[in-house]
HTML snippet that shows the backbone in 3Dmol.js (N, CA, C, O; Angstrom):
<script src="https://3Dmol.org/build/3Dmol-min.js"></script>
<div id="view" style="width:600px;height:400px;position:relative"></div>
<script>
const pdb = `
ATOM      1  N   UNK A   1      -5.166 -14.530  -1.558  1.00  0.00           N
ATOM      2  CA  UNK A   1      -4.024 -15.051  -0.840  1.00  0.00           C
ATOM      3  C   UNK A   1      -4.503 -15.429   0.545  1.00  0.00           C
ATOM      4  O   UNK A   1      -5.477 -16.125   0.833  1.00  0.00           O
ATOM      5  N   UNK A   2      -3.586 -14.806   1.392  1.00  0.00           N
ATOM      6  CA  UNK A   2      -4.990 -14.891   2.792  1.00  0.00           C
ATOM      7  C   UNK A   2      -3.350 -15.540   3.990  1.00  0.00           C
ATOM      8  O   UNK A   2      -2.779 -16.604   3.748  1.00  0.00           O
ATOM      9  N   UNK A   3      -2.967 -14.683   5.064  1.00  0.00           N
ATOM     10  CA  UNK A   3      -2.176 -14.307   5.468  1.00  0.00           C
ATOM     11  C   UNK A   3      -3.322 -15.202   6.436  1.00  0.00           C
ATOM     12  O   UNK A   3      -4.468 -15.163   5.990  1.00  0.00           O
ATOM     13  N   UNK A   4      -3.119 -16.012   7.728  1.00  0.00           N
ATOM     14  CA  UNK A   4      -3.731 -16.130   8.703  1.00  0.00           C
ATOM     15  C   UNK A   4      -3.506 -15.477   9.870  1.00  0.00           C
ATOM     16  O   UNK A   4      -2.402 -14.993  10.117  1.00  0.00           O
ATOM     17  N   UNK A   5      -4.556 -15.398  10.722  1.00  0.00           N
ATOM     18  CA  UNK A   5      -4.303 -14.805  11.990  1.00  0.00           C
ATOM     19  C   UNK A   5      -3.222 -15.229  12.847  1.00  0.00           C
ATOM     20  O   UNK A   5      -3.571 -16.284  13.376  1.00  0.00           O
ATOM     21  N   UNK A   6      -1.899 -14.836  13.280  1.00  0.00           N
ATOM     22  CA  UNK A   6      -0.725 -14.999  14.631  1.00  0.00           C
ATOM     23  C   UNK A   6       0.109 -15.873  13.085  1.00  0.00           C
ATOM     24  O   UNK A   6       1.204 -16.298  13.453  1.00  0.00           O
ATOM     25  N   UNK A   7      -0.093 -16.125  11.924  1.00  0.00           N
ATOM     26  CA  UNK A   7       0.736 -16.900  11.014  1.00  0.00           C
ATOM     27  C   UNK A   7       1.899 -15.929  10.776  1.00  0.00           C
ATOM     28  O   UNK A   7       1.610 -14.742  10.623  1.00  0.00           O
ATOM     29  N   UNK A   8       3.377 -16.365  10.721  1.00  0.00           N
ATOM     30  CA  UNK A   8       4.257 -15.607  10.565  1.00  0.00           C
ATOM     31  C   UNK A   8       4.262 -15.699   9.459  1.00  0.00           C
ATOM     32  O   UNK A   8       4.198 -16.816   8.947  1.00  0.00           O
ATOM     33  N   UNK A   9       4.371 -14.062   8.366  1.00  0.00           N
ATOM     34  CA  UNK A   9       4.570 -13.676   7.180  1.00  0.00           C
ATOM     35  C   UNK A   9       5.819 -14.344   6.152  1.00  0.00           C
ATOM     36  O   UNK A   9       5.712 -14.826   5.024  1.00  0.00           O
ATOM     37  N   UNK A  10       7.206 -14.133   7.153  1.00  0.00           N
ATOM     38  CA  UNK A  10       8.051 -14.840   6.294  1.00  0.00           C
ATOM     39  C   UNK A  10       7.919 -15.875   6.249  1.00  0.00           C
ATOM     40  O   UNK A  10       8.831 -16.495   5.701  1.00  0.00           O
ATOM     41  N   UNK A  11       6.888 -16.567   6.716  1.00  0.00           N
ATOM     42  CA  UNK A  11       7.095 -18.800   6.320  1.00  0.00           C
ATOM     43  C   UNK A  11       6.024 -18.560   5.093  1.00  0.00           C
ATOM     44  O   UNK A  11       5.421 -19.554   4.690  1.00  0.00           O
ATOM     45  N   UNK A  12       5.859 -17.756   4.709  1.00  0.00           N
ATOM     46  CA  UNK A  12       5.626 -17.552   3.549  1.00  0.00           C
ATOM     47  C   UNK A  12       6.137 -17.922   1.822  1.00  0.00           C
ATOM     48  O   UNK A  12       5.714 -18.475   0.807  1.00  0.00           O
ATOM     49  N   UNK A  13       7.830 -16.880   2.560  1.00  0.00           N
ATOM     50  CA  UNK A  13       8.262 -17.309   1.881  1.00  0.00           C
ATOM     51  C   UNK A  13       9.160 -18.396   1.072  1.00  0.00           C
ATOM     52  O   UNK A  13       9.755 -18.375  -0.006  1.00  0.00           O
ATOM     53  N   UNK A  14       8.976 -19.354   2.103  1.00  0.00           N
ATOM     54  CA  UNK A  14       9.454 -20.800   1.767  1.00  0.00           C
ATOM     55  C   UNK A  14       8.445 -21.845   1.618  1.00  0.00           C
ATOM     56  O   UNK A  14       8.662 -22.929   1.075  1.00  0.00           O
ATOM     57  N   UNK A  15       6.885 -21.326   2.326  1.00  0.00           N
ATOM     58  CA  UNK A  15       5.857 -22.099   1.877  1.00  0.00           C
ATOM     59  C   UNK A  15       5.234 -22.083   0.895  1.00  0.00           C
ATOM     60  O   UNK A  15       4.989 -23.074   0.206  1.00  0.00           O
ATOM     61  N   UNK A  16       4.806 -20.713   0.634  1.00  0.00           N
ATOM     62  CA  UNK A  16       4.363 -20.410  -0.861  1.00  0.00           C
ATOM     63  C   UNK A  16       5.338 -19.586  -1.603  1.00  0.00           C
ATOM     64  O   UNK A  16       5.194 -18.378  -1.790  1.00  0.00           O
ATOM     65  N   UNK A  17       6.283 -20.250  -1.995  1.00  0.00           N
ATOM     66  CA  UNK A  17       7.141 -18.931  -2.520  1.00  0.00           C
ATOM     67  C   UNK A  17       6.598 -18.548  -4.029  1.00  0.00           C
ATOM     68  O   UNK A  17       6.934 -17.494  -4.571  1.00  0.00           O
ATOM     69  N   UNK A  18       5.897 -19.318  -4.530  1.00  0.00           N
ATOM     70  CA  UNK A  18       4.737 -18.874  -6.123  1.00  0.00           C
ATOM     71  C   UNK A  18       4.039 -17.531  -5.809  1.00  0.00           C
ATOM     72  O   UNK A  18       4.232 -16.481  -6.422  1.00  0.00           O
ATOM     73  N   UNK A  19       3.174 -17.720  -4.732  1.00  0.00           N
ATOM     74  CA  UNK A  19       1.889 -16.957  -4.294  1.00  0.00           C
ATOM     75  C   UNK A  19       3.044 -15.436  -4.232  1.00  0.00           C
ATOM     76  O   UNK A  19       2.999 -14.582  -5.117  1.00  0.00           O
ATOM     77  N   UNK A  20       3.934 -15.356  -3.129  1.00  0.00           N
ATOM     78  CA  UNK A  20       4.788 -14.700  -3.094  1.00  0.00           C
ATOM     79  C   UNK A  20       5.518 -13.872  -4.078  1.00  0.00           C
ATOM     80  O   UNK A  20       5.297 -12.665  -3.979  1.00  0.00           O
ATOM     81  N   UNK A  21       6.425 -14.287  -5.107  1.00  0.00           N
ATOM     82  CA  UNK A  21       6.580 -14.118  -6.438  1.00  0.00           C
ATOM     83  C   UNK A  21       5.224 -13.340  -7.184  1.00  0.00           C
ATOM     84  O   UNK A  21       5.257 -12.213  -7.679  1.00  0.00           O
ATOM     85  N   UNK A  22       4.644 -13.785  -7.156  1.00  0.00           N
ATOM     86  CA  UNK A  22       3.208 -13.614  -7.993  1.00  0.00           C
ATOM     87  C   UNK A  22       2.509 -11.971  -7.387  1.00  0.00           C
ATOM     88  O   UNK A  22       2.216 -11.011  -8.099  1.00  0.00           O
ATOM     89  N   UNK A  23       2.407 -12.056  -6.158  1.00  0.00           N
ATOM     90  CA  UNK A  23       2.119 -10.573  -5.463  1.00  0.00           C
ATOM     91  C   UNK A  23       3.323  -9.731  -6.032  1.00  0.00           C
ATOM     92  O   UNK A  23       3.086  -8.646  -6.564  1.00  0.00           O
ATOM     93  N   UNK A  24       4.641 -10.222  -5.928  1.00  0.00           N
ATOM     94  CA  UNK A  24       5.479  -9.154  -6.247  1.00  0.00           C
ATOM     95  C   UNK A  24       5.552  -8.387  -7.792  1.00  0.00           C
ATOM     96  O   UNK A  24       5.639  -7.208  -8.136  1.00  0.00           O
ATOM     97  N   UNK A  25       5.495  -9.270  -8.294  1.00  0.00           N
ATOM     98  CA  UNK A  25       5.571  -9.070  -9.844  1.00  0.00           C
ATOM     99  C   UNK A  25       4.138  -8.682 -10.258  1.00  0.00           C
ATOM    100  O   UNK A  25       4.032  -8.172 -11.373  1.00  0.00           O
ATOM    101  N   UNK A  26       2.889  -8.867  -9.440  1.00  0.00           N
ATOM    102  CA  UNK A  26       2.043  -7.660  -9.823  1.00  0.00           C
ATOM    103  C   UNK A  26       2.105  -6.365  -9.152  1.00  0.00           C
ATOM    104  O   UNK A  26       1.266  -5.492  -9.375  1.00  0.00           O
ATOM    105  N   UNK A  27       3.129  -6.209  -8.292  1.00  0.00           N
ATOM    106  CA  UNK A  27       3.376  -4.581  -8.182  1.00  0.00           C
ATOM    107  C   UNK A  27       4.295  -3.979  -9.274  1.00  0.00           C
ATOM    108  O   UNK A  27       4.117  -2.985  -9.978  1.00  0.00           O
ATOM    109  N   UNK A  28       5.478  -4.980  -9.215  1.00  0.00           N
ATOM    110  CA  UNK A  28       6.144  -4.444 -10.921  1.00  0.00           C
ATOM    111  C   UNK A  28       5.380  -4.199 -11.625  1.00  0.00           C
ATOM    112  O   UNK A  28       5.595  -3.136 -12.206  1.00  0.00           O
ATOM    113  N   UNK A  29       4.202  -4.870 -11.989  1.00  0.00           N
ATOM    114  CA  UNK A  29       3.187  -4.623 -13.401  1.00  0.00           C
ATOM    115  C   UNK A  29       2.453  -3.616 -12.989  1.00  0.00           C
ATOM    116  O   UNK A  29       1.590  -3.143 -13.729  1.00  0.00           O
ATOM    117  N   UNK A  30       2.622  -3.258 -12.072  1.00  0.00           N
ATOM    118  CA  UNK A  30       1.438  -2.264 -11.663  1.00  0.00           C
ATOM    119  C   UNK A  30       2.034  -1.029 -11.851  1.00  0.00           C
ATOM    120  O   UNK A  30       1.335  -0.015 -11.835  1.00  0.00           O
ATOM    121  N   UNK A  31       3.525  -0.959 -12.072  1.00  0.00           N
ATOM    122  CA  UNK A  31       4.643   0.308 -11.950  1.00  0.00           C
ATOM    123  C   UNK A  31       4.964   1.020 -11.015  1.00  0.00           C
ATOM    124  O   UNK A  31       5.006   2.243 -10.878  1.00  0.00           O
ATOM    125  N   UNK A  32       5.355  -0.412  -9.906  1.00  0.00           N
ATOM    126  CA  UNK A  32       6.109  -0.121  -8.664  1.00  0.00           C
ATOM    127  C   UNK A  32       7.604   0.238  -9.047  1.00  0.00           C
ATOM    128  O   UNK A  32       8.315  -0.338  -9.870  1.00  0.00           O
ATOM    129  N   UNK A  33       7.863   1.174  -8.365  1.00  0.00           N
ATOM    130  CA  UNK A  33       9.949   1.047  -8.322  1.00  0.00           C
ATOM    131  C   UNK A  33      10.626   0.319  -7.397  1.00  0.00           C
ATOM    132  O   UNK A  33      11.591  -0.385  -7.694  1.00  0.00           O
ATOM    133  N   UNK A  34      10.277   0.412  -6.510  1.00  0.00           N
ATOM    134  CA  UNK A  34      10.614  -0.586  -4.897  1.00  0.00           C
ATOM    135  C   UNK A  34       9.485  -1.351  -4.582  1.00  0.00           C
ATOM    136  O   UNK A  34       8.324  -1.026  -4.333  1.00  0.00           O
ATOM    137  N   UNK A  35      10.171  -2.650  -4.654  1.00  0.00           N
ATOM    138  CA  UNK A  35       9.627  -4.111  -3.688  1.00  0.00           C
ATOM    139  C   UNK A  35       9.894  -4.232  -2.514  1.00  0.00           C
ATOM    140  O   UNK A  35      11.073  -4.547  -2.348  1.00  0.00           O
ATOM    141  N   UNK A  36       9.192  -4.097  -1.405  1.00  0.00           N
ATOM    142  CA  UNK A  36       9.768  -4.587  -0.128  1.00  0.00           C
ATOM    143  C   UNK A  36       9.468  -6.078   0.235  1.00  0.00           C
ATOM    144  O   UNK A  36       8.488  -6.804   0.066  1.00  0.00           O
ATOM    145  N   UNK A  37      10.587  -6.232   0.747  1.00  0.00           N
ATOM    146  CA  UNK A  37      10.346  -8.033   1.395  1.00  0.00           C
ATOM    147  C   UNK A  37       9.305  -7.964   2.764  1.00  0.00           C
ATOM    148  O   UNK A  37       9.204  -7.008   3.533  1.00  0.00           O
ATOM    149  N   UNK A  38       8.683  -9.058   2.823  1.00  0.00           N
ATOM    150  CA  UNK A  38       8.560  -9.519   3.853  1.00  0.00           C
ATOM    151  C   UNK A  38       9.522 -10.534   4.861  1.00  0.00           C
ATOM    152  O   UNK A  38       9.413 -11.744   5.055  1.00  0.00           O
ATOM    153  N   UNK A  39      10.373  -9.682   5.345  1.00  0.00           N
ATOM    154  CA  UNK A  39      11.641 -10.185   5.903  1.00  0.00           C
ATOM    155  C   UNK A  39      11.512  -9.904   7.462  1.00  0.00           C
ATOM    156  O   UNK A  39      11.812 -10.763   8.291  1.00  0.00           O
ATOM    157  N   UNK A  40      11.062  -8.686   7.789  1.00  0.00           N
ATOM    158  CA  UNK A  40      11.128  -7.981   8.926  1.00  0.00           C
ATOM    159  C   UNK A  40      11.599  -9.267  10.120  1.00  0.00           C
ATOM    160  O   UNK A  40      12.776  -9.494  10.400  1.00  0.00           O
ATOM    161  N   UNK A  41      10.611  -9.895  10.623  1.00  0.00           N
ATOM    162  CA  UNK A  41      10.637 -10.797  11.680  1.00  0.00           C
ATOM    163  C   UNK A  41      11.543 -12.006  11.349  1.00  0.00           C
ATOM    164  O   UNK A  41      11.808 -12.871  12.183  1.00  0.00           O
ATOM    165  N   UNK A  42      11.952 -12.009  10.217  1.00  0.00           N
ATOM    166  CA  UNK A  42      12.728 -13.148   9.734  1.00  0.00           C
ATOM    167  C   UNK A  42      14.828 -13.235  10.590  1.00  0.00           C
ATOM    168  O   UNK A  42      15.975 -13.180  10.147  1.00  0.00           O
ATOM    169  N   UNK A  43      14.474 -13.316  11.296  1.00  0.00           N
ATOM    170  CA  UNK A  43      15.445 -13.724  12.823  1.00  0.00           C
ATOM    171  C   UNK A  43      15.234 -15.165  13.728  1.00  0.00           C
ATOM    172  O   UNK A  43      14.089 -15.560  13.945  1.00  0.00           O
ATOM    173  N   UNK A  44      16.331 -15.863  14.200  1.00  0.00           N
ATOM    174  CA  UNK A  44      15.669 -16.996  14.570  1.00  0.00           C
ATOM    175  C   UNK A  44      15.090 -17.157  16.167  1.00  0.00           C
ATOM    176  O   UNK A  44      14.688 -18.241  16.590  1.00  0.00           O
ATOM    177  N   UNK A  45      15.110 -15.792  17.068  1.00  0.00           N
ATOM    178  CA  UNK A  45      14.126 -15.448  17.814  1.00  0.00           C
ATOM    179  C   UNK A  45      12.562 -15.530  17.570  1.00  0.00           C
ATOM    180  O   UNK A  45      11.794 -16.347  18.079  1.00  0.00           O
ATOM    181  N   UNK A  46      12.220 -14.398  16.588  1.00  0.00           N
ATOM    182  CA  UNK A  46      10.876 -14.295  16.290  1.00  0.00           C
ATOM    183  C   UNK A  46      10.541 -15.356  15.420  1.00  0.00           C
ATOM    184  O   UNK A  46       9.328 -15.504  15.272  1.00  0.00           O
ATOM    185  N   UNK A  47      11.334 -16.200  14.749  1.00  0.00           N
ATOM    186  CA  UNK A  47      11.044 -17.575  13.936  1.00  0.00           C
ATOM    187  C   UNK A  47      10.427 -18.571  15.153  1.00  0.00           C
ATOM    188  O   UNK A  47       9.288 -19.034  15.221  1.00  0.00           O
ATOM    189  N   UNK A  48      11.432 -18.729  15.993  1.00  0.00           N
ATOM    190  CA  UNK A  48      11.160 -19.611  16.815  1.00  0.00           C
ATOM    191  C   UNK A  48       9.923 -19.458  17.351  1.00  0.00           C
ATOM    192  O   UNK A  48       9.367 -20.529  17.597  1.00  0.00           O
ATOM    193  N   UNK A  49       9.364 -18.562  17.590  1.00  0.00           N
ATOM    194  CA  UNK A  49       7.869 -18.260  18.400  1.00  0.00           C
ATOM    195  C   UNK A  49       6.630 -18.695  17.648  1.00  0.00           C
ATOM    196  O   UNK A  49       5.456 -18.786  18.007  1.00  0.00           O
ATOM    197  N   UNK A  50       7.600 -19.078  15.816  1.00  0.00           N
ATOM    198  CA  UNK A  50       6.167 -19.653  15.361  1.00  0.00           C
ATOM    199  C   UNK A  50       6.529 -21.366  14.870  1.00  0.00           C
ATOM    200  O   UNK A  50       6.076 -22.009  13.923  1.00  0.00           O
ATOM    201  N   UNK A  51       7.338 -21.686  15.738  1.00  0.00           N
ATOM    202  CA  UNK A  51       7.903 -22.893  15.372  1.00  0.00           C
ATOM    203  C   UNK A  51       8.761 -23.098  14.368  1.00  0.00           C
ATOM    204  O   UNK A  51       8.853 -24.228  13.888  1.00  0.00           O
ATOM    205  N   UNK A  52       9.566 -21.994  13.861  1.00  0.00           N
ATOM    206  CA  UNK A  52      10.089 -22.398  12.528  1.00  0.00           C
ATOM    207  C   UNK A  52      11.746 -22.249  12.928  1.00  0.00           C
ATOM    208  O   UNK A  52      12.609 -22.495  12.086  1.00  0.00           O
TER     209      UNK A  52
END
`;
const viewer = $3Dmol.createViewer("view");
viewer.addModel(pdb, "pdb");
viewer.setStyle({}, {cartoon: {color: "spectrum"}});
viewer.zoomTo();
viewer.render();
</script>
């Protein structure tokens, strides 16, 4: 995958939302019970700081 350096996590999930999906559902397969989002910073303060 490959997260870049200062790249905000949630434009993630509208840029790659496959890649995204795809990490999650190999923790299900892996026999996770809880998924956490990468949501945290997802506000349009900390959006804005990465242009989004």
């Amino acid at each position: 995958m490959g997260l870049a350096a200062a790249e905000a996590p949630e434009a993630w999930n509208f840029e790659h939302p496959d890649r995204v999906k795809a990490l999650h559902r190999s923790f299900i397969d892996a026999g996770a019970d809880i998924i956490l989002t990468n949501t945290f910073g997802g506000n349009a303060r900390r959006l804005m700081l990465h242009g989004l």
